[in-house]
C-alpha positions in Angstrom: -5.4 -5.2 9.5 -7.5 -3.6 6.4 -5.9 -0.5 7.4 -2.8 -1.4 7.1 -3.2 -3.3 3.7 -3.6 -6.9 4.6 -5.4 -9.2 2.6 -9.2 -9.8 3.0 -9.4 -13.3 4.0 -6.5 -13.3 6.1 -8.9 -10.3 7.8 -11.8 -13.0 8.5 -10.0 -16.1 9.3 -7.8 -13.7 12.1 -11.8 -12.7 13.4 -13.1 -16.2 13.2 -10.2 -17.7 15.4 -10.1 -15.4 18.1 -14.0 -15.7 17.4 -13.7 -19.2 18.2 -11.3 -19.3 20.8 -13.4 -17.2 22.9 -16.6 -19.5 22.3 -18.8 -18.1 19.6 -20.5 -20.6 17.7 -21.9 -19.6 14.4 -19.4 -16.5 13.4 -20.4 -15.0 10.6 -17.5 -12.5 8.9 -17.1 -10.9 6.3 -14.4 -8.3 5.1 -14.4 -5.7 1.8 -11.6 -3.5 1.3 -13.7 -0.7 3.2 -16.4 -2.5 5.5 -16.5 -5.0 7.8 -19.3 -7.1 8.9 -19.7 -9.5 12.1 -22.7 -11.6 13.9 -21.8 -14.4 16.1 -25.5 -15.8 15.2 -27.9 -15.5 12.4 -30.7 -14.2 14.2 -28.0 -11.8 16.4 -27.4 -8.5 15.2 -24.6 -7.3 12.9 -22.2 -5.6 13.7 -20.3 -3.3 10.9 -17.8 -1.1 10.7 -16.2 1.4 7.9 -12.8 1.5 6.5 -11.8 4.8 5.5 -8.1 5.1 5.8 -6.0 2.7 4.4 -2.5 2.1 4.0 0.3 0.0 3.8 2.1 -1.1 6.8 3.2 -4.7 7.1 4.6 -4.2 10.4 1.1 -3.8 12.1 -0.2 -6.6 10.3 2.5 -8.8 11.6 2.0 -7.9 15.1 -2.1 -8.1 14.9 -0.9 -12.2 13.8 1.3 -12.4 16.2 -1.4 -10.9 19.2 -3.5 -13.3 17.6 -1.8 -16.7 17.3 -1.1 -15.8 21.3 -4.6 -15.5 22.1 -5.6 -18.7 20.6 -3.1 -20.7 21.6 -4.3 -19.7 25.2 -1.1 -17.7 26.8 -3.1 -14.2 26.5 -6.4 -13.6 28.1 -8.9 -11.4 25.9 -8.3 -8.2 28.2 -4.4 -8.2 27.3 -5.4 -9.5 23.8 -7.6 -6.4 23.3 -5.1 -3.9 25.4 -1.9 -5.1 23.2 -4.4 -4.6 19.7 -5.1 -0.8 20.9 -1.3 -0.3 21.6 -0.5 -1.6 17.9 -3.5 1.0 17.0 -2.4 3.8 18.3 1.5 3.3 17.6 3.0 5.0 14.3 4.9 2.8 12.9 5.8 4.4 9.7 9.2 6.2 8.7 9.6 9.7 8.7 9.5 11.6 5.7 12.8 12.1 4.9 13.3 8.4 5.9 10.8 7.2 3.4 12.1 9.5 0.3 15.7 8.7 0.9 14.5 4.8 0.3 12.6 5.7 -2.5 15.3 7.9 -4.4 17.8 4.9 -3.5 15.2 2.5 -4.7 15.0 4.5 -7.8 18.3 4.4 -9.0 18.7 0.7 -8.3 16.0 0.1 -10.4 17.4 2.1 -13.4 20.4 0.2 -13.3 18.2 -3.1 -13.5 16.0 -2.8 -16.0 19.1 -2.1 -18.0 20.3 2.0 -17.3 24.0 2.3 -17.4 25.6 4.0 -14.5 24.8 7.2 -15.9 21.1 7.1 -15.3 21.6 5.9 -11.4 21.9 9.9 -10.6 19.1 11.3 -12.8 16.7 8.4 -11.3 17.8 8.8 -7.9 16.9 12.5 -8.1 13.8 12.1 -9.7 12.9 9.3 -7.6 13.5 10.9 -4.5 11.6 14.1 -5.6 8.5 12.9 -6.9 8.0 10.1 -4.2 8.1 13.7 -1.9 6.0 15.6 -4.3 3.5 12.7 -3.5 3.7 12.4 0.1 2.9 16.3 0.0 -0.2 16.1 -2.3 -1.3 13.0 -0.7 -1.3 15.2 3.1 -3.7 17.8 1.1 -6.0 16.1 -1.1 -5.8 12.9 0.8 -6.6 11.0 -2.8 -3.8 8.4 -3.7 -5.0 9.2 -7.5 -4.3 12.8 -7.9 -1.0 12.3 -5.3 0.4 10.0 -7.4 -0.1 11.7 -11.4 0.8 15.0 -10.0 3.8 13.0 -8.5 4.4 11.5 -12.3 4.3 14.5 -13.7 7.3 16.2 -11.5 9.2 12.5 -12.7 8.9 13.3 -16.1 9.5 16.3 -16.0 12.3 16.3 -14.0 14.0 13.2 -16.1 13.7 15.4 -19.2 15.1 18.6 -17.9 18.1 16.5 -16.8 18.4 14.1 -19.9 18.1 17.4 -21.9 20.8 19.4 -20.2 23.2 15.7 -20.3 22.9 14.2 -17.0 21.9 10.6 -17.9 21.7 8.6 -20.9 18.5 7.1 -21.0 14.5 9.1 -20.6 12.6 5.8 -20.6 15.4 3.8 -18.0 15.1 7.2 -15.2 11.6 7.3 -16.0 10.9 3.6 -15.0 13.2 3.5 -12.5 12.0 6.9 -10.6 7.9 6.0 -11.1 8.8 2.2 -8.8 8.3 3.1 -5.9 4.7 4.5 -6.4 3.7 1.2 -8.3 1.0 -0.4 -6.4 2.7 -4.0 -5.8 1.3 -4.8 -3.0 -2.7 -4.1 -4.0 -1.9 -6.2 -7.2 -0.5 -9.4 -4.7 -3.8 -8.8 -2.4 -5.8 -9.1 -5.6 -4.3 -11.8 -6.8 -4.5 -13.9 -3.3 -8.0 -12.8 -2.6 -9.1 -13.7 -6.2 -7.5 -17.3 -5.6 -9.0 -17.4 -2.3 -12.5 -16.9 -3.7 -13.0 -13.4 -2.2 -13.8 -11.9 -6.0 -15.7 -8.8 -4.4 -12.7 -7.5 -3.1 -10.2 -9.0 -5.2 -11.9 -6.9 -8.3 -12.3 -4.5 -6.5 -8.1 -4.2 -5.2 -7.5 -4.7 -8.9 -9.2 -2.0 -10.3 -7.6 0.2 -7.4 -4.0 -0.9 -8.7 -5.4 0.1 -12.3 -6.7 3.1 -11.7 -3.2 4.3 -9.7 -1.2 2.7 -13.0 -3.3 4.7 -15.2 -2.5 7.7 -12.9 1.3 6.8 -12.8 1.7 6.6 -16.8 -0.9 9.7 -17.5 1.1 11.6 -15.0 4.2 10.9 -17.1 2.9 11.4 -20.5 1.9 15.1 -20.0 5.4 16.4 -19.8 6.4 14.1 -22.5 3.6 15.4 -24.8 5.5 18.6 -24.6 8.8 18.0 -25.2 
């Protein structure tokens, strides 16, 4: 569930259920955005584990509720509990490529149009959009750092919307620029922050928060280098 972006403490009340369900007394959980730590007993040992891929997939996290609400309601056994949580594992879930920046460049457009482009911009943001959401996936594959993935994707926005506002395809820089950059805003890191924060998990509500800052900060400094050379 922390690899696919859920929230922390939806991460240890899933573990203490099933915890519970399968009679351990005492359960003692605890989730951060990149560790996990369980004992059923004080004086047991711990058991942790590392997080180092993470990602967003709302489809797994779904299902890993769903395995879960069966198991403590009693209609799976822990064998198919744990044989049905390795399937959802080991299954890709995710879009293909061309799936995901087809979405994005149709996202982008859409969004142009919202935050108040006339119909003019819908092609310029589409295009950039659609490019620099690849331009990421591509970067991302190499360097496998979100950070650098997503200002070098910025940068190929921003300079793409320029080229094409320059040469009179589109009305407005700053409506294709907001409009293509959407769909690399980290909304879903700033909801988790939000929720753990009001849950009372500050650790790794902080801690999401700065992530989603640090990739704003990556989105606009991405954007302001072409613009610095116009």
């Amino acid at each position: 569930m922390l690899e696919s972006g859920a929230e922390t403490y939806r991460v240890e009340d899933t573990m203490n259920r099933m915890a519970h369900v399968y009679g351990l007394m005492d359960v003692q959980s605890y989730a951060a955005p990149t560790a996990i730590h369980f004992s059923t007993d004080r004086s047991a040992a711990a058991h942790f584990m590392r997080i180092s891929n993470r990602s967003n997939d709302l489809q797994k996290i779904a299902d890993v509720n769903h395995i879960s609400r069966q198991f403590t309601a009693g209609t799976l056994t822990l064998e198919e509990a744990l044989d049905l949580l390795h399937k959802v594992e080991h299954h890709d879930m995710t879009f293909s490529y061309w799936t995901q920046i087809l979405a994005a460049a149709l996202v982008s457009g859409a969004f142009a149009i919202m935050f108040g482009g006339g119909g003019e911009d819908f092609l310029p943001a589409l295009i950039a959009g659609g490019v620099g959401y690849g331009a990421m996936l591509i970067v991302n594959e190499v360097v496998r750092m979100r950070f650098v993935a997503d200002f070098f994707s910025s940068v190929v926005i921003g300079a793409l919307a320029i080229f094409m506002i320059h040469y009179g395809l589109g009305a407005s820089l700053e409506k294709v620029i907001i409009g293509a950059v959407m769909p690399l805003v980290p909304g879903l890191h700033i909801t988790n922050a939000v929720r753990d924060l009001l849950a009372g998990h500050l650790v790794a509500g902080v801690s999401k928060g700065m992530e989603a800052t640090l990739t704003a900060f990556a989105i606009g400094a991405g954007v302001a280098v072409p613009i610095a050379f116009m």
